[in-house]
KEBA-61286 format. One record per residue (C-alpha): x, y, z. Coordinates in steps of 0.5 Angstrom, whole numbers, plus 500, padded with zeros to 3 digits. Each point is the difference from the previous one (the first is absolute). Example, Ala and Ser with C-alpha at 12.3 -4.5 7.8 and 13.67 -1.06 7.14 Angstrom:
2
+-----+-----+-----+
|   x |   y |   z |
+-----+-----+-----+
| 525 | 491 | 516 |
| 502 | 507 | 498 |
+-----+-----+-----+
***
This chain:
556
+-----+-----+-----+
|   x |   y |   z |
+-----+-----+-----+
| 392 | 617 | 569 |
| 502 | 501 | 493 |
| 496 | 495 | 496 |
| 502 | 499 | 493 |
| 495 | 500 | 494 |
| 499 | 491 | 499 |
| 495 | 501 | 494 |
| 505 | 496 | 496 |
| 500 | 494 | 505 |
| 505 | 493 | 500 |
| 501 | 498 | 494 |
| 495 | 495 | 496 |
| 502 | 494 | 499 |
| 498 | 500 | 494 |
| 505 | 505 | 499 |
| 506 | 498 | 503 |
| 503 | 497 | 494 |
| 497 | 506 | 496 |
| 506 | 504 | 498 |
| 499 | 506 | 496 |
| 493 | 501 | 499 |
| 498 | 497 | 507 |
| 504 | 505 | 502 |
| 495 | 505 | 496 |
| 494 | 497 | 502 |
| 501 | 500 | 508 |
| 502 | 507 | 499 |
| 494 | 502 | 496 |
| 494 | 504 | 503 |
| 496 | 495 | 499 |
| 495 | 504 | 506 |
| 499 | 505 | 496 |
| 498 | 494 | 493 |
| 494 | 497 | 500 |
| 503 | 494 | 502 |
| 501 | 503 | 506 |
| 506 | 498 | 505 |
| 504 | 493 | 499 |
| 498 | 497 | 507 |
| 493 | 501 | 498 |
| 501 | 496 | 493 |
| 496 | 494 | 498 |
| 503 | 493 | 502 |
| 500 | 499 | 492 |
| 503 | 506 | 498 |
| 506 | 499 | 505 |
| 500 | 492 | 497 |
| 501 | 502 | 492 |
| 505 | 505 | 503 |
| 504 | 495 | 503 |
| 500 | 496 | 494 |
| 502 | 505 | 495 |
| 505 | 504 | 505 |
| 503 | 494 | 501 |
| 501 | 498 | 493 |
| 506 | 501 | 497 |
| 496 | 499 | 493 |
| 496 | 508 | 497 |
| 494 | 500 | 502 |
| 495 | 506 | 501 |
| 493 | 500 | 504 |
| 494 | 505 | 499 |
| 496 | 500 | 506 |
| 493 | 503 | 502 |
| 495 | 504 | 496 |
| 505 | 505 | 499 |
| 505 | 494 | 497 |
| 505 | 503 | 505 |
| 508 | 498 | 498 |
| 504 | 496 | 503 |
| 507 | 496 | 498 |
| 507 | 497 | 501 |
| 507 | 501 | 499 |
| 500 | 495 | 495 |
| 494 | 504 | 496 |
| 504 | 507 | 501 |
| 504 | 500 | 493 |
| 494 | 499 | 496 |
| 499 | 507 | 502 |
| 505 | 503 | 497 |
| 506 | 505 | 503 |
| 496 | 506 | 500 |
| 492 | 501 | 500 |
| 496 | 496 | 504 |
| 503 | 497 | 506 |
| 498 | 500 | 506 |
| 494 | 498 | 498 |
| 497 | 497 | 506 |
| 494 | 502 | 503 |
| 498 | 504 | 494 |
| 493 | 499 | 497 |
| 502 | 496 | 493 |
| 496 | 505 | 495 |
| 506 | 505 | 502 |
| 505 | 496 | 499 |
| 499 | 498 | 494 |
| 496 | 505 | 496 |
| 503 | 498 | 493 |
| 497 | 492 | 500 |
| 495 | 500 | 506 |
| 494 | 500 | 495 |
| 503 | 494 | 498 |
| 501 | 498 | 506 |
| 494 | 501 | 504 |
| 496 | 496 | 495 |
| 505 | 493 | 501 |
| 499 | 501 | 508 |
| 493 | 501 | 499 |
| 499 | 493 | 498 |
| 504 | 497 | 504 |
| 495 | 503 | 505 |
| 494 | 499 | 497 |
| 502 | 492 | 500 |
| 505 | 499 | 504 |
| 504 | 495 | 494 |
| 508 | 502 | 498 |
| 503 | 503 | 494 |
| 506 | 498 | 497 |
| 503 | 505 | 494 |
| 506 | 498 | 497 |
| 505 | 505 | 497 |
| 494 | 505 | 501 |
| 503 | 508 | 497 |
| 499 | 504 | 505 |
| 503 | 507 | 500 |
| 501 | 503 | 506 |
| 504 | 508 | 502 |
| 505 | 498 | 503 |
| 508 | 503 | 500 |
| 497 | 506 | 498 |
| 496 | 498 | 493 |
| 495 | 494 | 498 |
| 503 | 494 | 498 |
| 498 | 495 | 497 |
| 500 | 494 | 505 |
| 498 | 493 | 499 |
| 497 | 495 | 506 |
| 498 | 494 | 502 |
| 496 | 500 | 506 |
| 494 | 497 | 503 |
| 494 | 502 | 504 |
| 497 | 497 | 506 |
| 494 | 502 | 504 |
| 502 | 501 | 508 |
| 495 | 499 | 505 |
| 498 | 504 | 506 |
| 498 | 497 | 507 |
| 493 | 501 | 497 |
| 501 | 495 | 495 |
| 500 | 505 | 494 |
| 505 | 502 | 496 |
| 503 | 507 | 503 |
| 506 | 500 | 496 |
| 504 | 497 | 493 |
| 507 | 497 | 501 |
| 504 | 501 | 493 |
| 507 | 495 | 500 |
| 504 | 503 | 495 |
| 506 | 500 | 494 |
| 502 | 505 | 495 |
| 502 | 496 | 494 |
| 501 | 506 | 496 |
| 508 | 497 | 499 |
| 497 | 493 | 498 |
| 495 | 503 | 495 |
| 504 | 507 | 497 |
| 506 | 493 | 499 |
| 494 | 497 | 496 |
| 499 | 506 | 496 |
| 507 | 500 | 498 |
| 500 | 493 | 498 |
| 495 | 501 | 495 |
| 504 | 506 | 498 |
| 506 | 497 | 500 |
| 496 | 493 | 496 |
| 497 | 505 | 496 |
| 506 | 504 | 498 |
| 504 | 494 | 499 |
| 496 | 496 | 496 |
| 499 | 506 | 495 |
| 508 | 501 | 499 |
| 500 | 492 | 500 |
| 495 | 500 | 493 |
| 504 | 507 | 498 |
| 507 | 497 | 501 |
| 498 | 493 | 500 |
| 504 | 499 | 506 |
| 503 | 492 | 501 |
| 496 | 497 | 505 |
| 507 | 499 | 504 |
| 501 | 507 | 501 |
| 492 | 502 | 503 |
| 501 | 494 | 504 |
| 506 | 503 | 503 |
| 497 | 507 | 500 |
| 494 | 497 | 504 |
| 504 | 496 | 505 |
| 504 | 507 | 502 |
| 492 | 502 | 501 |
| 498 | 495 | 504 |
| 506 | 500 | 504 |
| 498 | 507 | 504 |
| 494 | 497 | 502 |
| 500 | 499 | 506 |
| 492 | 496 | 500 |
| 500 | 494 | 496 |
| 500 | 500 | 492 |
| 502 | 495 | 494 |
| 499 | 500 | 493 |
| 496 | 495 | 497 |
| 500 | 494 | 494 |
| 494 | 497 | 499 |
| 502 | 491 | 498 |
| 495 | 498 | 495 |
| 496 | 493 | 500 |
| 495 | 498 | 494 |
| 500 | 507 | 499 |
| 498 | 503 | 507 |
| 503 | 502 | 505 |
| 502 | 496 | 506 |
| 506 | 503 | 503 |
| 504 | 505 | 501 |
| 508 | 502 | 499 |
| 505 | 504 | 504 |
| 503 | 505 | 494 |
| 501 | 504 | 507 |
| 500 | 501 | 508 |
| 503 | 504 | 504 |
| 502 | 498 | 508 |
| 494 | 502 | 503 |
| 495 | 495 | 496 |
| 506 | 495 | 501 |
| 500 | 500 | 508 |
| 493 | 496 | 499 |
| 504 | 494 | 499 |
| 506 | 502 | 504 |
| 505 | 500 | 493 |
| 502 | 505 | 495 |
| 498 | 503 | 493 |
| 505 | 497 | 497 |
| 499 | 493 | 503 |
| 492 | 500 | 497 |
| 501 | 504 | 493 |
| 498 | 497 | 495 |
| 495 | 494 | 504 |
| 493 | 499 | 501 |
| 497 | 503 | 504 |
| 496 | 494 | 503 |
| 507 | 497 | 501 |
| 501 | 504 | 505 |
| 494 | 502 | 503 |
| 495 | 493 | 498 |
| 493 | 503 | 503 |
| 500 | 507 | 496 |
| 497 | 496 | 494 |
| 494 | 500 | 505 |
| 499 | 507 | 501 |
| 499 | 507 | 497 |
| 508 | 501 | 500 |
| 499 | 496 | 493 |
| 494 | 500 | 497 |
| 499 | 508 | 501 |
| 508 | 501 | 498 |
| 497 | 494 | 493 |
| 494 | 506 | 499 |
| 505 | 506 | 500 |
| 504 | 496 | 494 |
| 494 | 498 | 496 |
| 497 | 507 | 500 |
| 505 | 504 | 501 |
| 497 | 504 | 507 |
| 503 | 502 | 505 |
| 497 | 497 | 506 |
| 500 | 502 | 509 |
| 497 | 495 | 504 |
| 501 | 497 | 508 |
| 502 | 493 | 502 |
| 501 | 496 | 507 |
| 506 | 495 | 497 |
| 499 | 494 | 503 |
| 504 | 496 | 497 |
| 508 | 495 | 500 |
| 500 | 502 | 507 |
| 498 | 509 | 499 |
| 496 | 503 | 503 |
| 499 | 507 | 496 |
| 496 | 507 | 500 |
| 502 | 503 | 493 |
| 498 | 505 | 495 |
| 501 | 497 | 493 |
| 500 | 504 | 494 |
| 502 | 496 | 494 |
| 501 | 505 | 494 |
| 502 | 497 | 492 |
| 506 | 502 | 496 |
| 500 | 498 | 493 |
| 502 | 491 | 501 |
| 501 | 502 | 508 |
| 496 | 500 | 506 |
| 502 | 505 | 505 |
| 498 | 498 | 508 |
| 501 | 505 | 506 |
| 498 | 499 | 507 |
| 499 | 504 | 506 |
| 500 | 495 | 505 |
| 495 | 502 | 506 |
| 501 | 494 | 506 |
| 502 | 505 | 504 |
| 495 | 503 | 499 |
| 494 | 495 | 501 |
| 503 | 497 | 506 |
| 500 | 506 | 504 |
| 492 | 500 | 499 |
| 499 | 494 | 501 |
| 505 | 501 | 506 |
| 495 | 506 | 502 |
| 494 | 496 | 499 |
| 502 | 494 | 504 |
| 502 | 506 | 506 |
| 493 | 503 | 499 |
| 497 | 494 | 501 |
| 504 | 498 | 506 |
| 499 | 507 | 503 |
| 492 | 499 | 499 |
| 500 | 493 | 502 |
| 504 | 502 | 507 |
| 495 | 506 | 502 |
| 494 | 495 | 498 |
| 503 | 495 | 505 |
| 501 | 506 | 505 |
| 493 | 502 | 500 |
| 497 | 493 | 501 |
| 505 | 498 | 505 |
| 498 | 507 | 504 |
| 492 | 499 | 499 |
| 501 | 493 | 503 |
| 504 | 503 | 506 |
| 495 | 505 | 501 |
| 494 | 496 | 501 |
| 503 | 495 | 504 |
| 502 | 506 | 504 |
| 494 | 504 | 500 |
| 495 | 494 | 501 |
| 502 | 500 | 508 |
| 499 | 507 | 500 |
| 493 | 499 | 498 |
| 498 | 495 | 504 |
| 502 | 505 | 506 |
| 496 | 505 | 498 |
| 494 | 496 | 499 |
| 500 | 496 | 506 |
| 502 | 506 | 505 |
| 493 | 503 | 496 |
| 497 | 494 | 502 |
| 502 | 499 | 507 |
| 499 | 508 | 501 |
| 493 | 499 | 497 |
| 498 | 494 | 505 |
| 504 | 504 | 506 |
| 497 | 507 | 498 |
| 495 | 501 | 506 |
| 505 | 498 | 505 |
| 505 | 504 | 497 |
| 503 | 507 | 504 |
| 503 | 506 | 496 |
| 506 | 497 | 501 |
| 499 | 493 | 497 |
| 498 | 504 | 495 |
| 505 | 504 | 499 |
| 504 | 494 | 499 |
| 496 | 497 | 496 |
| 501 | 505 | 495 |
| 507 | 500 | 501 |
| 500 | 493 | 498 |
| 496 | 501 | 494 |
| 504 | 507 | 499 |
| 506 | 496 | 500 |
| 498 | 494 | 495 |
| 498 | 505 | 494 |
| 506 | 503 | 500 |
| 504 | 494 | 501 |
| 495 | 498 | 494 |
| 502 | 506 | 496 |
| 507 | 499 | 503 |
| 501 | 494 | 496 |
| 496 | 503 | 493 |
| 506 | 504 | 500 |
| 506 | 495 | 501 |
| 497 | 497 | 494 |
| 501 | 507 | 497 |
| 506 | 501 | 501 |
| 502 | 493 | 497 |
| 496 | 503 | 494 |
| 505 | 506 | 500 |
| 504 | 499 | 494 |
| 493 | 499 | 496 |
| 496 | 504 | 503 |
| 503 | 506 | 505 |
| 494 | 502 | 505 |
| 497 | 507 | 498 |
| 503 | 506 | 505 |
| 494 | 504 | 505 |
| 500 | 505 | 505 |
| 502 | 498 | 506 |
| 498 | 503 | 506 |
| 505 | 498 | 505 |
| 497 | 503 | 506 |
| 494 | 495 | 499 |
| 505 | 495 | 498 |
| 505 | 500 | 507 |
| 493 | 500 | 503 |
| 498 | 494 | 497 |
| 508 | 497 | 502 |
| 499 | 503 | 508 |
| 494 | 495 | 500 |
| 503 | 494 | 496 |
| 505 | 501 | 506 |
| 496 | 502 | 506 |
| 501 | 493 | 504 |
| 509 | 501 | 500 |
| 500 | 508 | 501 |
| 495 | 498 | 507 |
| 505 | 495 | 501 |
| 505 | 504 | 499 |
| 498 | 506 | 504 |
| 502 | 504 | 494 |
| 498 | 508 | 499 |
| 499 | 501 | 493 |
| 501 | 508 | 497 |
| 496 | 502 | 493 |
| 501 | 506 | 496 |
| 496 | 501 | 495 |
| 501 | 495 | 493 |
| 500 | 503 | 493 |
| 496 | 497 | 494 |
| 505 | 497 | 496 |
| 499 | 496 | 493 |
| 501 | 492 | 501 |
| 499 | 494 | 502 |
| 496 | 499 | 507 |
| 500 | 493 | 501 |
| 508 | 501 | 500 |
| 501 | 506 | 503 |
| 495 | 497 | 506 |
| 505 | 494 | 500 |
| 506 | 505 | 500 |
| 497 | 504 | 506 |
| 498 | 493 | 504 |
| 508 | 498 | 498 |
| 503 | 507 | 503 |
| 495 | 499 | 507 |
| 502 | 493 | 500 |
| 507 | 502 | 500 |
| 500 | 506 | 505 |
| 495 | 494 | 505 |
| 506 | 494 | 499 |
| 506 | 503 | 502 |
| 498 | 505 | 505 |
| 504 | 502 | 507 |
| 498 | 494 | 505 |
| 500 | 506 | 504 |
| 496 | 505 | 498 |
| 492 | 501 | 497 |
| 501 | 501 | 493 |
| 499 | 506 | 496 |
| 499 | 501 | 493 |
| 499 | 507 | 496 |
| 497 | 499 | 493 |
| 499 | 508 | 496 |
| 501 | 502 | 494 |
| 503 | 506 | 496 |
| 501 | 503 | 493 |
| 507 | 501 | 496 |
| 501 | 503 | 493 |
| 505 | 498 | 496 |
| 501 | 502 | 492 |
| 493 | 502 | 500 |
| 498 | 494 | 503 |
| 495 | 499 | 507 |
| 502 | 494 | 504 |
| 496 | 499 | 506 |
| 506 | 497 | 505 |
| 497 | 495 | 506 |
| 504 | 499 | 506 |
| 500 | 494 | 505 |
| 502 | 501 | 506 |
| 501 | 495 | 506 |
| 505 | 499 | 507 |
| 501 | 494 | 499 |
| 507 | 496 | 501 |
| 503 | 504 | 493 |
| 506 | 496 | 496 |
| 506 | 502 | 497 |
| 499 | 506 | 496 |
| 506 | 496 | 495 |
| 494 | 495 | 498 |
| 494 | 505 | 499 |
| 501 | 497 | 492 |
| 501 | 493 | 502 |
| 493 | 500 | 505 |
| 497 | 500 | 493 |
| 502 | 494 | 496 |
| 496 | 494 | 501 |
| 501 | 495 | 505 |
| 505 | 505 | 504 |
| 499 | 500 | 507 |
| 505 | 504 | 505 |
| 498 | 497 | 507 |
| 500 | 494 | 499 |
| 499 | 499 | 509 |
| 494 | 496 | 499 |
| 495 | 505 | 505 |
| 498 | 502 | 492 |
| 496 | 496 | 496 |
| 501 | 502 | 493 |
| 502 | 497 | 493 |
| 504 | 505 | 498 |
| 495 | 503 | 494 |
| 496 | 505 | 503 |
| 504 | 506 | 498 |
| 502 | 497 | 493 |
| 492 | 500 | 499 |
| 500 | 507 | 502 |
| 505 | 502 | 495 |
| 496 | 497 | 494 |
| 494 | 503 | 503 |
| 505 | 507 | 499 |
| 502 | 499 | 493 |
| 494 | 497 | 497 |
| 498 | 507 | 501 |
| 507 | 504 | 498 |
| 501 | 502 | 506 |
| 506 | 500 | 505 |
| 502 | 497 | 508 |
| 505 | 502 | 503 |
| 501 | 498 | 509 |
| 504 | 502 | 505 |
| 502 | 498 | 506 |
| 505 | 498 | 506 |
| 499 | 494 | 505 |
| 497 | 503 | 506 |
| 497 | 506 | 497 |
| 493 | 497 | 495 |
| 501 | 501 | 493 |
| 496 | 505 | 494 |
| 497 | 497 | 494 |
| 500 | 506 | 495 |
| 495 | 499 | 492 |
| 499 | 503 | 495 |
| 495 | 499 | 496 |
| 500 | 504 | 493 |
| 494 | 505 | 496 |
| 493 | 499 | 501 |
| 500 | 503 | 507 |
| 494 | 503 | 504 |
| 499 | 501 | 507 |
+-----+-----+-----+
***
């Protein structure tokens, strides 16, 4: 058969709303990096992925000792038109040689403590667009936890300032330059606040003017001389609409908060001043960045508001939170189930040893033969259950690949169903099984599905016959090691040979056939947690054949 190369597999969901980059990162030959390929990534990687894939705020991850490169669409113009992108999967010293001794020193504490930074307006300079540019950020670092409990990466929340801080620049500039023309051409004060009021209109942050208001000679409130729309949406009016009132009338609360006191300081010393503030007050629930700058009889404020911002962390803490406590729930409720199911098991066990022992001298061989199939039989169970419990744990702790010898392991299936072949009077023919890399417990499960299968819907009238073997294929350089299954049952419609693989889908629903309709869905899993391919052909009357594929890792 022609067999396509799968190494890409389905889709992640965590990159199902990825856009660009998660189309880079599925693409990716990540085989090839010391990441290894997406299926084997560590359940807290593909979870701090799906939150910043899925975020549309900019955010860039470091992964690993290599501090791997991953980022989103949102992220992606920070990059610049030419230069750097894409990125992802790249080693972070090779992206960004110019800044990464910086760098390197900032992550490593988040490493070394596992505590956040934030850096506000923080001058960065980076190439991009084909020369280094002088780029301002705000941006947090937060440590990512592995499976293991330590920190294996550092997630960066980011935002480029740089049009917040140069217009700031120029604020000074423009206060500085005015003020020299106001002393030189001793200007009126009308025209200067004309001047500004023209300024301040182009900002599309908040900014006002201020007059400081005089009681007993201090400063107990300030003056609206100038505002501009976007300071003036805070109280749903307009700048006319508050010129020329206190401060306090429109906003009572701001008294209380660094909004007046540090703006008071800047007046009375006459240096410029930045500082953070949560605005909690008159009903607001504000994230600004303030800076208070002093021109001549004049307080000059300017924000740069970042709600948005801070309400997009705490919505991604609150996620994290909810995605850890989910897993917690998930692995106690496993552990509980699989000590109610096991405890049953074990006393099976201990109580045929038992009744073996207190037997033992009227055993024959056959009595012990039996025996040891009943206690056989109870360990793998045991084992059985210790894997259920893995597999509840995938998407924590993806279970670690083996060599599996699939000869050993149809034998082992053979005896599992020694009592219904006998019954059945069926022939079973094996070519020789290669050695593939994988899960044994599953790929048991998937041979035992397959029998099963070809033992239930088998032809009334004759004994059935099932052919297992096994060949090798290459495709683009590729080994593939292809089983196939074949039987003389009663075989279906060759236009169902996709459907018989969905869950719960049953196409002799006669009633001679027991089934739930999840047997074949099973194998199919089976099959693609290994990255391989089923395919089945068939026609009614004439049994059908189960060709897999199973990918790399093939001796013989």
């Amino acid at each position: 058969m022609n067999v396509e190369n799968n190494s890409q597999g389905a889709k992640p969901k965590f990159l199902e709303n990825a856009g660009e980059t998660g189309e880079i990162i599925r693409h990716f030959d990540w085989e090839n990096s010391s990441l290894g390929p997406i299926h084997e990534w560590p359940g807290s990687l593909c979870t701090a992925l799906g939150i910043v894939m899925n975020s549309a705020f900019p955010m860039f991850l470091f992964w690993g000792p290599d501090h791997i490169c991953f980022y989103n669409d949102a992220y992606r113009p920070s990059l610049g038109e030419s230069g750097k992108h894409p990125a992802i999967g790249k080693r972070a010293i090779d992206v960004w040689p110019e800044i990464w001794e910086t760098t390197i020193g900032l992550i490593s504490q988040v490493y070394r403590t596992g505590k956040p930074q934030w850096f506000e307006n923080r001058l960065i300079p980076i190439a991009r667009n084909g020369r280094l540019e002088d780029v301002y950020w705000t941006f947090s670092h937060s440590a990512v936890y592995g499976d293991d409990g330590c920190i294996q990466g550092v997630l960066v929340t980011s935002l480029e300032t740089t049009p917040a801080v140069v217009a700031r620049q120029k604020i000074e500039e423009i206060v500085l330059e005015r003020t020299a023309e106001l002393e030189q051409a001793n200007a009126s004060v009308k025209n200067a606040n004309a001047y500004l009021q023209d300024i301040i209109n182009s900002f599309k942050q908040p900014l006002q003017v201020l007059e400081p208001v005089y009681e007993g000679g201090e400063i107990v409130d300030f003056r609206f001389k100038l505002t501009n729309q976007a300071y003036a949406s805070y109280a749903d009016t307009t700048p006319d609409a508050i010129q020329g009132k206190r401060v306090s009338e429109i906003f009572p609360g701001y008294l209380k908060t660094t909004s007046f006191t540090n703006v008071a300081k800047t007046f009375l010393s006459g240096q410029s001043d930045t500082w953070m503030i949560h605005y909690d007050q008159d009903g607001l629930d504000l994230y600004n960045e303030m800076t208070a700058i002093k021109m001549a009889d004049e307080v000059i404020l300017h924000f740069a508001d970042y709600t948005k911002l801070k309400y997009l962390e705490f919505e991604l803490l609150n996620k994290i939170t909810e995605l850890e406590n989910s897993n917690q729930n998930l692995e106690a409720f496993a552990h509980a189930a699989s000590h109610d199911l096991k405890e049953p098991v074990r006393k099976i066990k201990v109580f045929t040893h038992l009744l073996q022992d207190q037997l033992d001298s009227k055993l024959s061989d056959q009595n012990r033969a039996t025996f040891h199939k009943i206690i056989s039989a109870s360990e793998r169970m045991g084992k059985l259950i210790d894997d259920l419990l893995l597999y509840s744990q995938f998407s924590l702790i993806p279970p670690d690949k083996e060599p599996v010898d699939l000869n050993e392991n149809i034998k082992q299936v053979i005896e599992d169903l020694e009592v219904r072949i006998h019954e059945s009077n069926a022939t079973l023919v094996l070519g020789r099984l290669p050695v593939i890399h994988g899960y044994k417990r599953q790929l048991n499960q998937m041979f035992q599905n397959l029998i099963s299968n070809s033992l239930k819907y088998r032809d009334p009238a004759v004994a059935p016959s099932i052919e297992i073997s096994a060949t090798t294929c290459t495709e683009n350089g590729i080994d593939y090691a292809q089983l196939e299954i074949r039987d003389n049952g009663i075989g279906f419609e060759q236009q169902y040979a996709e459907a018989i693989f969905d869950l719960f889908t049953r196409l002799h629903n006669s009633g001679t056939q027991q089934g739930s309709g999840i047997g074949l869905s099973t194998v199919k899993r089976v099959v693609d947690n290994h990255q391989g391919i089923i395919t089945a052909e068939s026609q009614p009357g004439e049994g059908a054949l189960f060709r897999i594929c199973f990918p790399s890792d093939v001796r013989w």
